[in-house]
N, C-alpha and C positions, 0 to 999 in steps of 0.2 A: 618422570615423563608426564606430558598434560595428556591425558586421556579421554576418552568418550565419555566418562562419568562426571568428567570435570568438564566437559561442553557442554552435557546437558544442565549442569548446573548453573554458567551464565546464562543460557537460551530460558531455563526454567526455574528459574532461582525465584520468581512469585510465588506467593502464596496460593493455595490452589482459589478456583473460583469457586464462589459461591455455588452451589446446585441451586437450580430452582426445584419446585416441587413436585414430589413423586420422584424422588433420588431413587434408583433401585441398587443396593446394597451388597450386590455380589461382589467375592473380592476380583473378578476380572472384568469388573466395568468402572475399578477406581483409576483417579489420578495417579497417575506415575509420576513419582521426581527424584530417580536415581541419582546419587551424589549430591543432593542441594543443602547446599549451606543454610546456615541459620539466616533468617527472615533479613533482608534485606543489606545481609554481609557484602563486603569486598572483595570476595576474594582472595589467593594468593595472585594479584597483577603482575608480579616480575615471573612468574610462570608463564602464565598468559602470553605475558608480550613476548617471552624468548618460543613461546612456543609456536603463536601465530606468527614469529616470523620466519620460522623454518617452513610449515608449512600448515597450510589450515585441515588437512588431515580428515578430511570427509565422511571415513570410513563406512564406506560404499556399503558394505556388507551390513552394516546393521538394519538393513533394511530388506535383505535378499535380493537385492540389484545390481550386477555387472554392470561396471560402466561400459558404455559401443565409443568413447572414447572420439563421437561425432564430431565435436570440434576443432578438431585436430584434424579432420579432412578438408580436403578441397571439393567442393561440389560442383557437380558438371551445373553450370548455368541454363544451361540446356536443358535440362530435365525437373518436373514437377516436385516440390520439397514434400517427403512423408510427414504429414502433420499429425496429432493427434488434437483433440479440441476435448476437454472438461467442462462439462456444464454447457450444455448447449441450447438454453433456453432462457428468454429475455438476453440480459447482455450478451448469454452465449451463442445467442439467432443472430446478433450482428455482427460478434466473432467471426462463426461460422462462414456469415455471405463478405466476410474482408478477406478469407481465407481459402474461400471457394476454388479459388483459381489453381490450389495446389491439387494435389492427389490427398485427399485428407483419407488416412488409413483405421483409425482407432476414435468410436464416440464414447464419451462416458456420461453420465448420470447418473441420480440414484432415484429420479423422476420416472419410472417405465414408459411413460404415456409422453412425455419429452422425447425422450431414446429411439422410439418408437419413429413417432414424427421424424427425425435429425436423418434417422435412417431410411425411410423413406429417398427422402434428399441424397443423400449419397450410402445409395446400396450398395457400393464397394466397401465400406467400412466396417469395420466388426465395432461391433456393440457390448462397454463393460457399463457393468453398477460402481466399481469399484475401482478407482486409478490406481490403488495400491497393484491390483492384481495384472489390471491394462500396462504398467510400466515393466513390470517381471516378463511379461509374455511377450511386448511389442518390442523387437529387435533390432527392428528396420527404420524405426522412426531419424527424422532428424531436428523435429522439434515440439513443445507444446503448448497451446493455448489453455492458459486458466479461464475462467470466467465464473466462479465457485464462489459462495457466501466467504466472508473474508477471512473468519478462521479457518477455512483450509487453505488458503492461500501460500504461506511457508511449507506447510504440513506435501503439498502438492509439488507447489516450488523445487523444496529441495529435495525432493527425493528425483525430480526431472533431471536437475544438475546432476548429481551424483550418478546421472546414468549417462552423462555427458552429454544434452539435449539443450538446444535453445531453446528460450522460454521468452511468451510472451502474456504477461499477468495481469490482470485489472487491477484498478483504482481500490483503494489504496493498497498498496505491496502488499502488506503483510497484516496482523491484528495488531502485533505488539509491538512495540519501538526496539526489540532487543532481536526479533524477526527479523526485521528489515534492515540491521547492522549485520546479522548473520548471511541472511539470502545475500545480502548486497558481497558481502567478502568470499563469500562460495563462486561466487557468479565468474569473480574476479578471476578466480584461481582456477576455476577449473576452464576459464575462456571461452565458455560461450556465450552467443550473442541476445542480448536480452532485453525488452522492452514491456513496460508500463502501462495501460491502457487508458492511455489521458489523450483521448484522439482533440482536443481542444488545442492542444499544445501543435497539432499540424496546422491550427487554421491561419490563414493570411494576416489577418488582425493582431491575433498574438505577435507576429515575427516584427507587423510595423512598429507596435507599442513598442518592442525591447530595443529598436534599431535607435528610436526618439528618446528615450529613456537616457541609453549608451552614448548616445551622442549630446548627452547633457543640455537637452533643450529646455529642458524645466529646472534644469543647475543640481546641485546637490539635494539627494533627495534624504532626508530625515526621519519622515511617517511616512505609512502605509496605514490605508485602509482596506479591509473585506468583508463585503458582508455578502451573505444567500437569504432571500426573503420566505425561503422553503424549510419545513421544520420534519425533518424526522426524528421525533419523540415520544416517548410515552411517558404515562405516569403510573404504571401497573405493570406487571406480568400477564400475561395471558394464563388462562386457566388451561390445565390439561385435561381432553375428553376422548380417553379410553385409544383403541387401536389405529395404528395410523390405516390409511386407505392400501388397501392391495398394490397400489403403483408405485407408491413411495416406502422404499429402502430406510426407514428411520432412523435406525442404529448408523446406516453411514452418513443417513443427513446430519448429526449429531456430530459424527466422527469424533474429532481432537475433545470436542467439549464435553463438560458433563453429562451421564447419563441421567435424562430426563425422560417419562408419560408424553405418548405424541401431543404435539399442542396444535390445535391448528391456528393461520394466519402466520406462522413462524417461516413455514415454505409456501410459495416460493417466491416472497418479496419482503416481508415485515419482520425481519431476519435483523435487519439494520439498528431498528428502534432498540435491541437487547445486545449487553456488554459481553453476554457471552460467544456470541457472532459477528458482529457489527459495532461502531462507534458512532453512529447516530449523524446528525449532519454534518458535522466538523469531518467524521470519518469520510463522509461519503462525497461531498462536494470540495471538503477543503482542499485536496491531492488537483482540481480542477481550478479554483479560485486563486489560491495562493501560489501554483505555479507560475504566473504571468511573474509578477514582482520575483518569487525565488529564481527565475531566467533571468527578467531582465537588469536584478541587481547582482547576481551570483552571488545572494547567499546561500547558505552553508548550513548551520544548525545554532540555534538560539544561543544562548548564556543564563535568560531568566524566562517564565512563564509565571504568569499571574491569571485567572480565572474568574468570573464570579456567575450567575446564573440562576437557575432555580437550587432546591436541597438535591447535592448528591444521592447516586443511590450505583448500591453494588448490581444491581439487577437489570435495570433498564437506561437510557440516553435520553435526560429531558432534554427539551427543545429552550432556543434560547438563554444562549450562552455568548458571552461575550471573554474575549483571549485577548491579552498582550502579551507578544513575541519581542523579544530584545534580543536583538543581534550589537555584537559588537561589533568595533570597523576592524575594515580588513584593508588589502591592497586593491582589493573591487567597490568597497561601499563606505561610507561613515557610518558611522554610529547610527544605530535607528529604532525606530520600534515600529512592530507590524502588530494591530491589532484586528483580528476578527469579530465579526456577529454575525448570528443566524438566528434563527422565527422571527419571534414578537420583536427581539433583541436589534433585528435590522433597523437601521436609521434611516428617516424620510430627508435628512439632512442633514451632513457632514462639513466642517470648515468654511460654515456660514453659503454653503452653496446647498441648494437640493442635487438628490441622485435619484438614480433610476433603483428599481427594487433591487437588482443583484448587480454587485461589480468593484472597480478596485479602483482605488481612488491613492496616485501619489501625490504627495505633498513636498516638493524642491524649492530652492531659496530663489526661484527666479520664476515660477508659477507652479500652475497644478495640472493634470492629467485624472480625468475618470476613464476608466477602459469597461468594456462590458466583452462578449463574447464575439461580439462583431464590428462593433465600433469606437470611434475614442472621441474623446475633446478635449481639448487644450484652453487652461484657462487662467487668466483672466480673458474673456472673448475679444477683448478690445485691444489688446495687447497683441495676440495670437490674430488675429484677423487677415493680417497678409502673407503669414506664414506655407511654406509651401518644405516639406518633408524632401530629404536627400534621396537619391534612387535606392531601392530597395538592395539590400548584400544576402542576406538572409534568404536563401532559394525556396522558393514554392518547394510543398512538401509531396512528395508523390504517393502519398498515404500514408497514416500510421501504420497500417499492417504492411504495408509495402515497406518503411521503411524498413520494418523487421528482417522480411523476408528475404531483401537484396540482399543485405548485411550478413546472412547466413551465408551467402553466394559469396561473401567477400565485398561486396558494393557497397560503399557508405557506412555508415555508424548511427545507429538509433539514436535520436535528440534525448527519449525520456529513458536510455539505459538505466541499468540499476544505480549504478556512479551518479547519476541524477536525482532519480527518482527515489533511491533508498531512504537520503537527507531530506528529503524533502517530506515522505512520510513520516518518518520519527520525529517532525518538526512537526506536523499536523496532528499527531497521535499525543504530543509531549503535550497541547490541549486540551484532551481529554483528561488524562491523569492530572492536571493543574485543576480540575475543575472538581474531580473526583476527593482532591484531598482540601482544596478549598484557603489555598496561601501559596504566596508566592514561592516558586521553584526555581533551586539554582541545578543547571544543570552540568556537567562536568561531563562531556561528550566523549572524551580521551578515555578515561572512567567508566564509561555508561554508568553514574550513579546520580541521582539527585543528592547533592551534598548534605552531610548531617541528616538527611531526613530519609531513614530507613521505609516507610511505608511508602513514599513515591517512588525512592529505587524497586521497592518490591513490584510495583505495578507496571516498570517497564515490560515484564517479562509475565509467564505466566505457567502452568502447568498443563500436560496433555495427559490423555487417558491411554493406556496402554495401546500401541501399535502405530500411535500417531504422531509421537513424538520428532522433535526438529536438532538431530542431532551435529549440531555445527555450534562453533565458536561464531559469537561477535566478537572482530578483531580488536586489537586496542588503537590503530592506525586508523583518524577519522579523513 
């Protein structure tokens, strides 16, 4: 029978991450990777598959949490949703006031002086450091808001699900592409309602681009362009100095990842620029950019990734990377390739037009479209000049957190569920690892493996430190 030692083995089947410095050496602060195959193995798959398709087997308890089996209720529409909200400072302060309107029950941080503040705000709420501990205690809940540096993301994610809770998660899902196949098949199974925090994906602009798109006014489209003119990079590690500050909980800022010397700059923003947190601008913008195109084409998850950039590095996300994306065709799109760039890497000029600093540019057999976050144009100018767009189908959005929230109620279906949003990160993350290993990558999505090439299958996936662990199957069913 496929087991929890055999889940953690696809979810964690990387190599562990590098530590940065000042590793402290005890043996209950190492990497746990129960049951993992040898570097960059296969598997037994016909396990797997016969296994995920009885059941994805969650096994609640390894974590010390009953599942309340929320989803499975009906909820009086009438009454305020028990929230919990994670991380409730910067993304989490706008979490917070999307969410305001419920009864929010539970704050967490490991910020005290955050905490602190959120509670202020809503002094009905009990105040944890610790979501492990907030999910065990909190009974009543009926859903939760992440807003957590992105390796806790899964780490938070799934232990929500397993206690039968909707979730509603920031930009990008998860850290790793083998996360985001896991959270996404948990999500499934266990039926609760889930959403993404790609709040760009409610704006009115996004819905006309995909409606012109879909309705083939630019014809068959072939390229895709994206670039972000913003670089979160470094080219160093940051130095470690001595204790962290009284307010901040550093062991759980840390959590899943290696134990490291507090560093400062690391909380609470510049988290991004390091691979042990964050994915740098591809991670952090891409889940926003290349949404529009992955809507309004319905694609799905590449075939090849190709890379090139500054010198990789196991430690930090230079800036200035440039990605192509190969999709095959499907019965929604032809054949195509989607290329990104971010920093320096961004282009003043695309397909002999100039662009604006950030934005996405299709390329179809009958003209072009550059989109940005608020507007579009259709080009050749003189072509398009008398062009007037079909009434909009696509409904105004009533909020990204709204839409979440009805949907809990039963009303509607979140646009960036994890069925969405999962594909679409692992398609944004599968550019990092292309860039990391520095050659083109085939990738085998049915699989989760980068074909023939053992170190990029290892890097889909990663290692946690004991307690943090993401004990779920990525299914074989993409």
């Amino acid at each position: 029978m496929f087991g929890p030692a055999d889940l953690n083995a696809i979810v964690q089947r990387g190599p562990p991450m590098k530590p940065a410095r000042s590793v402290v050496s005890s043996a209950s602060d190492q990497i746990s990777s129960p049951g993992q195959p040898p570097l960059g193995s296969s598997i037994d798959r016909r396990r797997w598959m016969q296994w995920t398709g009885a059941t994805l087997g969650l096994a609640a308890s390894s974590h010390g949490i009953v599942s309340s089996a929320k989803a499975a209720e009906n909820i009086d529409p009438n009454r305020p949703l028990n929230l919990a909200v994670i991380g409730v400072a910067n993304r989490g302060s706008a979490n917070l006031a999307g969410v305001q309107s419920q009864n929010l029950t539970a704050l967490c941080d490991v910020d005290e002086n955050y905490l602190k503040d959120a509670g202020k705000r809503f002094p009905k709420a009990k105040l944890y450091r610790d979501y492990r501990e907030m999910l065990r205690e909190e009974n009543d809940l009926d859903g939760v808001v992440i807003s957590t540096p992105d390796h806790h993301h899964a780490p938070a994610t799934i232990r929500a699900i397993e206690k039968g809770l909707h979730v509603y998660c920031e930009k990008p899902l998860t850290h790793t592409v083998a996360e985001a196949r896991a959270i996404r098949m948990a999500a499934k199974e266990a039926g609760v309602v889930t959403q993404m925090g790609t709040q760009i994906h409610a704006g009115a602009n996004y819905r006309r681009v995909v409606e012109m798109i879909q309705d083939g006014v630019i014809g068959n489209v072939t390229r895709v362009h994206v670039w972000v003119g913003k670089g979160w990079g470094a080219t160093e590690l940051p130095e470690p100095q001595g204790e962290a500050p009284s307010n901040v909980d550093w062991d759980l800022w840390l959590g899943p990842a290696p134990k490291i010397a507090y560093t400062p700059g690391l909380h609470p923003a510049s988290w991004r620029r390091y691979r042990a947190y964050g994915a740098g601008t591809l991670g952090d913008m891409g889940c926003h950019y290349v949404d529009l195109p992955f809507w309004a084409l319905g694609l799905h998850l590449p075939s090849s990734i190709v890379a090139d950039g500054p010198p990789p590095s196991d430690d930090y996300c230079p800036t200035g990377l440039k990605v192509r994306y190969h999709f095959d065709a499907t019965d929604k799109h032809d054949e195509l390739d989607l290329t990104w760039y971010d920093g320096d890497r961004s282009p003043k000029e695309l397909e002999g037009i100039s662009v604006p600093g950030s934005g996405v540019l299709f390329v179809g057999d009958k003209g072009m479209m550059i989109a940005t976050y608020g507007d579009y144009t259709l080009l050749p100018k003189d072509k398009f000049a008398d062009f007037k767009p079909a009434a909009p189908r696509i409904a105004d959005s009533i909020g990204h957190h709204m839409e979440w929230m009805q949907a809990i109620r039963g009303q509607g279906t979140p646009l960036c569920q994890f069925d969405y949003s999962g594909p679409l990160t692992e398609t944004v993350l599968l550019g990092t690892v292309a860039h990391q290993c520095g050659r083109e990558l085939k990738f085998n999505a049915s699989e989760m493996v980068c074909t023939g090439d053992e170190q990029a299958t290892s890097l889909l996936s990663k290692n946690y430190r004991e307690g943090w662990s993401v004990d779920a199957a990525a299914a074989a069913n993409v």
